[in-house]
C-alpha positions as CSV (number, residue, x, y, z in Angstrom):
1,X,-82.4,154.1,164.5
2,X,-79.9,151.1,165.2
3,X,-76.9,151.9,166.9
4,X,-73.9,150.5,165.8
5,X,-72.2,147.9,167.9
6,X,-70.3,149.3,170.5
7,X,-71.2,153.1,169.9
8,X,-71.5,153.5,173.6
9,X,-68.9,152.5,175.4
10,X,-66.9,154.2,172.8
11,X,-68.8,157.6,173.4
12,X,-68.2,157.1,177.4
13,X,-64.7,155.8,177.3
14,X,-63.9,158.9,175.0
15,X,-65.9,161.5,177.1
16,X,-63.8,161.3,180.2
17,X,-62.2,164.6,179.4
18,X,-65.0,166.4,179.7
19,X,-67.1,164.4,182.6
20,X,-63.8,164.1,184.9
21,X,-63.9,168.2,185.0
22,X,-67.7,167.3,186.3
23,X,-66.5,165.0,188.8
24,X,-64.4,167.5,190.1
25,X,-66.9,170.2,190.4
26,X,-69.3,167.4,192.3
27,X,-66.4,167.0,194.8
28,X,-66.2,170.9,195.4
29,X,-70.0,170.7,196.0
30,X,-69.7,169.1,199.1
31,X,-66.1,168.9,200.5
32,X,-66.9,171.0,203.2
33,X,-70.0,169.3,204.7
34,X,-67.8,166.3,204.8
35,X,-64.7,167.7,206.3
36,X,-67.5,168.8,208.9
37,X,-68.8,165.4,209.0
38,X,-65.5,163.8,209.2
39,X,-64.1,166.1,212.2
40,X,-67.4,165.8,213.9
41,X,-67.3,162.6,214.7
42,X,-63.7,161.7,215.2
43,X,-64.1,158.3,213.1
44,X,-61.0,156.0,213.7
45,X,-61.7,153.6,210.9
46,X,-63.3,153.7,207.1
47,X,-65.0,151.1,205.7
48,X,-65.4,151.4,201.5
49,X,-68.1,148.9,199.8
50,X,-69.3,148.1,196.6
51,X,-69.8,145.6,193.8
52,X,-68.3,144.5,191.1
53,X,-66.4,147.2,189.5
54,X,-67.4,149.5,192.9
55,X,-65.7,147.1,194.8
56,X,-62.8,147.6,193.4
57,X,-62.6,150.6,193.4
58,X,-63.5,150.6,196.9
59,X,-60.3,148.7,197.1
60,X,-58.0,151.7,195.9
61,X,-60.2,153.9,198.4
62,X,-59.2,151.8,201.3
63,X,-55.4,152.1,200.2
64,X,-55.2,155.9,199.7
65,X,-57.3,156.2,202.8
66,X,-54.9,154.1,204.8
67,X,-51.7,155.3,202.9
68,X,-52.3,159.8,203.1
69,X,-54.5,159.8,206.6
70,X,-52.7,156.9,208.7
71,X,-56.5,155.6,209.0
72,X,-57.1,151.7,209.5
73,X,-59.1,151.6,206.1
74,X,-60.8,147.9,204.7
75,X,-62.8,147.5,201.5
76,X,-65.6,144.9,201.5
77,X,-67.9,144.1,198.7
78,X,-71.5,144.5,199.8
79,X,-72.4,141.1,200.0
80,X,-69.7,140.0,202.8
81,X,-70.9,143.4,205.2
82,X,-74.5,141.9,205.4
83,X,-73.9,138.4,205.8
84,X,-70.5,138.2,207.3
85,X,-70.4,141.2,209.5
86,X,-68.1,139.5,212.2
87,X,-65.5,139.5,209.7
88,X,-65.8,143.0,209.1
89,X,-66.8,144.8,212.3
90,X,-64.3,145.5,215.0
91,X,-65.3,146.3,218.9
92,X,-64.8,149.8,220.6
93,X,-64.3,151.1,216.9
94,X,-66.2,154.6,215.8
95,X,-66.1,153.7,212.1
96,X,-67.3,155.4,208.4
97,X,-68.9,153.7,205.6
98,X,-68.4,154.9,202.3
99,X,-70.3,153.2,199.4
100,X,-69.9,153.6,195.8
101,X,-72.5,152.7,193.8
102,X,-73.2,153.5,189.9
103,X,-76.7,152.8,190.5
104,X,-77.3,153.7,193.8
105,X,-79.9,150.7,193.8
106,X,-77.8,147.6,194.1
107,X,-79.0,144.8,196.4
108,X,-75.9,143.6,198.4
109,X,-74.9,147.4,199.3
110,X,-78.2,148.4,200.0
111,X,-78.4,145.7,203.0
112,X,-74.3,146.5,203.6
113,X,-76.1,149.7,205.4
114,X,-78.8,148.2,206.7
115,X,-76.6,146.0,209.3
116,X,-73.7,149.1,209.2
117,X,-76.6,151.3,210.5
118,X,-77.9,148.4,213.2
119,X,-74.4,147.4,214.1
120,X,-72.5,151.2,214.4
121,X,-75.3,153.6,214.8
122,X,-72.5,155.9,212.4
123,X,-73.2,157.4,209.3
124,X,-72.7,156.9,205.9
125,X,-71.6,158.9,202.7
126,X,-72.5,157.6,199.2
127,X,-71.0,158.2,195.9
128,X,-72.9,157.6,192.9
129,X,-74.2,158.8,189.4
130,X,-78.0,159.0,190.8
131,X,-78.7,161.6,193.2
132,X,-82.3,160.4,193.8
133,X,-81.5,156.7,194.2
134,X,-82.0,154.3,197.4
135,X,-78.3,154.7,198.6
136,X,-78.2,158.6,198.0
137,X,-81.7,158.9,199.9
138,X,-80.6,157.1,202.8
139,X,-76.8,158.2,203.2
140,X,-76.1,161.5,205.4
141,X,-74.2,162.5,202.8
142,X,-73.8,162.3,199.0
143,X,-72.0,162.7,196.3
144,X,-73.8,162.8,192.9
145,X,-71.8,162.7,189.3
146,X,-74.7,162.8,186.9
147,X,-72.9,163.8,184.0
148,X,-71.0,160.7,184.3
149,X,-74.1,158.0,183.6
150,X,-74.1,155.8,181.3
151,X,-76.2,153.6,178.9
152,X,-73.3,150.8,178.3
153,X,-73.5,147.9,180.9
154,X,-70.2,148.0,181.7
155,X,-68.7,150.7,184.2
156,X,-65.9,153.1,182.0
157,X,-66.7,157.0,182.7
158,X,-68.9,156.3,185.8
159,X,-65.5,154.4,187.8
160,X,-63.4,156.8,186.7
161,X,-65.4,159.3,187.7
162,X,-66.4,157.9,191.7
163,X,-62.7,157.2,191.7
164,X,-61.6,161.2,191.2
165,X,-64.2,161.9,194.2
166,X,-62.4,158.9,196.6
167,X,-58.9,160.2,195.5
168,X,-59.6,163.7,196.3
169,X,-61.3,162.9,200.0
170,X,-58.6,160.9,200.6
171,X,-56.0,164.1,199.9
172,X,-58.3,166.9,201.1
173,X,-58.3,164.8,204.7
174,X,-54.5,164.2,204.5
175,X,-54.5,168.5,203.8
176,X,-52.4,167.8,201.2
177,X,-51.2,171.7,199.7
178,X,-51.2,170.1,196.0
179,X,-55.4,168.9,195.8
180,X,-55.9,171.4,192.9
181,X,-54.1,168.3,190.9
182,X,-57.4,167.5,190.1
183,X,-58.1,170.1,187.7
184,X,-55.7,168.7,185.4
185,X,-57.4,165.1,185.6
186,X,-59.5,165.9,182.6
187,X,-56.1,167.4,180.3
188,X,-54.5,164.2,181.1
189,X,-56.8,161.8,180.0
190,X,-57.4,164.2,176.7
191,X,-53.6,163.4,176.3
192,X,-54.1,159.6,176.8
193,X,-56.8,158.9,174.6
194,X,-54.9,161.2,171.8
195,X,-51.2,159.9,172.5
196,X,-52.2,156.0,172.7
197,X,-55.5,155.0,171.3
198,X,-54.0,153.6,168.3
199,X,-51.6,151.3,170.9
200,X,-54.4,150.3,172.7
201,X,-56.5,149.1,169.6
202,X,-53.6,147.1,168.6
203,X,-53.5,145.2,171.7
204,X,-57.4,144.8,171.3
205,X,-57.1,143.1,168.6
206,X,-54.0,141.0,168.5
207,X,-55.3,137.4,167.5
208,X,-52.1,136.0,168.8
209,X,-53.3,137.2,172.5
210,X,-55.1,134.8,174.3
211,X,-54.2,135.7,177.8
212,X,-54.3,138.7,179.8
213,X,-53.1,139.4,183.0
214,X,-53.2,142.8,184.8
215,X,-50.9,143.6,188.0
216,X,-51.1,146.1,189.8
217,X,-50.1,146.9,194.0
218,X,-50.6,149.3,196.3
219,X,-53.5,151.6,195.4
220,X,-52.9,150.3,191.6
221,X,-54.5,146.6,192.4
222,X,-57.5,147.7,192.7
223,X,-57.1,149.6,189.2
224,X,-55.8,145.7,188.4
225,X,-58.7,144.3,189.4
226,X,-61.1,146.6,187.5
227,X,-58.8,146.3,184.2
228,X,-59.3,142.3,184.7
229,X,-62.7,142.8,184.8
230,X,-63.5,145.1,182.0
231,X,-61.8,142.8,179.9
232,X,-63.2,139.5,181.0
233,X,-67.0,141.1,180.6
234,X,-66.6,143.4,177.8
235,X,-64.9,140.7,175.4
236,X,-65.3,137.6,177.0
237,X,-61.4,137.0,177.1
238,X,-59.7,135.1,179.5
239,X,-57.9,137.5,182.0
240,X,-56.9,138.1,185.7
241,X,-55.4,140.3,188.1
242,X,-52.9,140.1,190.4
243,X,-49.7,141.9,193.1
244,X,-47.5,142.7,190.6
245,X,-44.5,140.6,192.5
246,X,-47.2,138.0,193.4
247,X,-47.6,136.9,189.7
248,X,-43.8,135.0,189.6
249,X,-45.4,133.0,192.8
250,X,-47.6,130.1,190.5
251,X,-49.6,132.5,188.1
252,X,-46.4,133.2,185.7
253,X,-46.7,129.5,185.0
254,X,-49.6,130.8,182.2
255,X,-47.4,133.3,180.6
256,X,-46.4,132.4,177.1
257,X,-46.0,134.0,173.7
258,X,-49.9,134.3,173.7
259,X,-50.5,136.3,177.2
260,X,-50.2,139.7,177.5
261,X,-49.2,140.8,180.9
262,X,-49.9,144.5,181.9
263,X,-48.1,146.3,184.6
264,X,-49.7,149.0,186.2
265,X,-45.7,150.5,187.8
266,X,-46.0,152.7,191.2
267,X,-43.6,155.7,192.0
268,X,-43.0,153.3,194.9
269,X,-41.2,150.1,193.5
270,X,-40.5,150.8,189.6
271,X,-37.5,149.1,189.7
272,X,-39.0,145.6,191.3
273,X,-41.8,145.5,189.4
274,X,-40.3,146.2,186.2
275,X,-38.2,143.3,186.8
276,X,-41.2,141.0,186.6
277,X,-41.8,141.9,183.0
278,X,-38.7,141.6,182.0
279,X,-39.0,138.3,183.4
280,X,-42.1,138.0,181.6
281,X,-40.7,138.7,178.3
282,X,-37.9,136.2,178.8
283,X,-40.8,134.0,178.4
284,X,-42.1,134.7,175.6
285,X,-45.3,137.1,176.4
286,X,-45.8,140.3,175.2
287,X,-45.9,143.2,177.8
288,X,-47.7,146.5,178.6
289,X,-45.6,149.2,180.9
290,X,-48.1,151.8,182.2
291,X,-45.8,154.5,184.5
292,X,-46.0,157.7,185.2
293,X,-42.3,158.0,183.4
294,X,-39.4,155.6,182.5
295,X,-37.5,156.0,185.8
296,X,-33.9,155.6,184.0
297,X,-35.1,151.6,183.7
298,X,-35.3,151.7,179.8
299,X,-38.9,151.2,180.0
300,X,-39.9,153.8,176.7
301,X,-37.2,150.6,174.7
302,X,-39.5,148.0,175.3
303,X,-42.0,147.0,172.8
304,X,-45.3,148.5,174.8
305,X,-44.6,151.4,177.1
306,X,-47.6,154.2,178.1
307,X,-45.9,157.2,179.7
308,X,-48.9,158.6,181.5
309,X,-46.8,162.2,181.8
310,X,-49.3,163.7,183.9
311,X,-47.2,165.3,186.4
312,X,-49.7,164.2,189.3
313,X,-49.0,163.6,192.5
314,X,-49.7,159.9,193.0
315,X,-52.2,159.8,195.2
316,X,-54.5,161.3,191.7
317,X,-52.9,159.0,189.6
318,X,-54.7,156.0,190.0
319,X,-57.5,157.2,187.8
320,X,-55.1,157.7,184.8
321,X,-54.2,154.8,183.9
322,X,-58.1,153.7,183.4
323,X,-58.7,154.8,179.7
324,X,-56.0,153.0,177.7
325,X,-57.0,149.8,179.9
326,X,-60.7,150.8,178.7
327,X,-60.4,151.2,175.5
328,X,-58.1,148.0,175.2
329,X,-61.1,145.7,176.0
330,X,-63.5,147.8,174.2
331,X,-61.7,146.7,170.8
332,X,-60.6,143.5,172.0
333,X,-64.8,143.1,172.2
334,X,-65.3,143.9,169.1
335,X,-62.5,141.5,167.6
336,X,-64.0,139.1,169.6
337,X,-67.7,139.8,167.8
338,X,-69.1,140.9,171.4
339,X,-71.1,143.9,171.7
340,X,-69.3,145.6,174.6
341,X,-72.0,147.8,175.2
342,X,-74.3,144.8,176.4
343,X,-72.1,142.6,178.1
344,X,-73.6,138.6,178.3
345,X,-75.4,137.7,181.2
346,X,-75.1,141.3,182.8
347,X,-77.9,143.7,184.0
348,X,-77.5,147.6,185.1
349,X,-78.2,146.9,188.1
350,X,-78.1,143.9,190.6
351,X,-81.8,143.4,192.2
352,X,-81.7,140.3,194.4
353,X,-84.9,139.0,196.5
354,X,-85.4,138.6,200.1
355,X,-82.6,135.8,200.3
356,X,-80.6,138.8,201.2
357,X,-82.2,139.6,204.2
């Protein structure tokens, strides 16, 4: 039986609802054995790595890491751990890796433990979607979201879902009093999907777009950075990420009636990064708000505003504003006659030979 174009990615960006709540349950699983890992050996720095979309999302690890536990927390993609590791390694340090892998077989994070292990002697935890995969077989401790595989290339449900494990270790360690914020992950993307799919296929396919830029800062770039990338895989289009105040520093000189510039606003700086789309639309591009509420700056008057309305504590936010951003390069793949479900040039997973080693 063929299967339409697309059908996929569709199915998994629409699923969330439903394999979040699985997430969630894989975290319960094994929270304990690593707050028992975690006290035992008194680490004094995390290290998060991945690839490509892992990598970011390592990033927003690293931020909430460093941001709730006061932790000196880096992300590194695989590749710059095992043949860079002067640039990543500190002396006198007890440090954690975490690694987030889809695959749990990828090349560059694979050997990003092998010289972790020979350099620290400290363990590692993995999170992934394959419980009996390389980096889940060789990690002292796992994290496994089944539920949340996937048979499209590109990463939708399977980020989201690693993410909602990073986020809660992050707050569990912190002792935050509010973690059961996560049970309502799965009712707020429901709303999402229901309140602004329709907004998010118009973007997709608005010919007059040529552009798109993502911004995002704090624990939101690295939801930037993954935005950037689903769109520049999935559809081909030309897009990139950036610090949200960073853009007006050279990159703003793109912006024109056919970009699109997205803002990803934090509880932190509304007001400041607000500015820059107003500054934006003073130059003729259109302009995505995606905030957890208006914040009294007029934001639900402009042309393209997504209240997220998820009365989460920020720290589980990051995760929410993922399926509008999904789904807006899942239709701007299909006006662009790409299959989003088979990226070009991509594979599931990243074997490399020896060279690595």
């Amino acid at each position: 039986m063929t299967v339409e174009r697309g059908a996929y990615s569709l199915a998994e960006i629409t699923s969330q609802p439903v394999v979040w709540g699985k997430a969630v349950d894989a975290f319960h699983r094994q929270v304990d054995a690593f707050k028992k890992l975690y006290s035992e050996h008194q680490f004094d720095r995390v290290i998060f790595t991945g690839c490509g979309s892992t990598y970011y999302l390592a990033q927003v690890g690293a931020a909430l890491f460093q941001q709730l536990l006061g932790v000196n927390a880096r992300a590194y993609p695989g590749s710059e751990i095992a043949l860079y590791p002067e640039v990543v390694f500190l002396p006198n340090t007890n440090p954690l890796l975490i690694t987030v892998s889809r695959s749990g077989e990828t090349t560059e994070t694979l050997e990003a433990v092998r010289v972790f292990r020979q350099r620290t002697g400290s363990p590692t935890v993995n999170v992934t979607c394959y419980g009996d995969s390389s980096l889940s077989t060789q990690a002292d401790l796992t994290f496994v979201i089944p539920e949340a595989q996937e048979q499209s290339l590109a990463q939708t449900r399977s980020f989201a879902s690693m993410l909602i494990v990073i986020e809660a270790l992050a707050a569990v360690l912190a002792g935050r009093d509010d973690l059961s914020a996560v049970s309502r992950l799965g009712s707020t993307a429901a709303a999402l999907l229901d309140g602004y799919h329709d907004l998010a296929r118009q973007l997709g396919t608005d010919r007059r777009i040529e552009r798109f830029f993502f911004l995002g800062s704090g624990s939101l770039y690295g939801i930037a950075c993954e935005a950037m990338l689903k769109m520049k895989e999935m559809s081909l289009s030309y897009s990139e990420a950036f610090h949200v105040l960073e853009f007006r520093h050279g990159p703003m000189s793109m912006v024109d009636e056919r970009a699109l510039v997205v803002a990803l606003l934090s509880d932190e700086a509304p007001a400041q990064e607000a500015a820059v789309l107003r500054d934006m639309r003073a130059r003729g591009a259109q302009t995505l708000a995606i905030a957890e509420q208006d914040y009294g700056l007029g934001l639900a008057s402009t042309p393209h505003f997504v209240s997220l309305s998820s009365n989460l504590p920020s720290w589980a936010r990051p995760v929410a504003y993922l399926p509008i951003l999904q789904l807006m390069a899942y239709y701007r793949a299909l006006s662009n006659g790409q299959n989003p479900d088979q990226p070009a040039n991509l594979e599931f997973v990243i074997s490399l030979d020896k060279s690595m080693t």
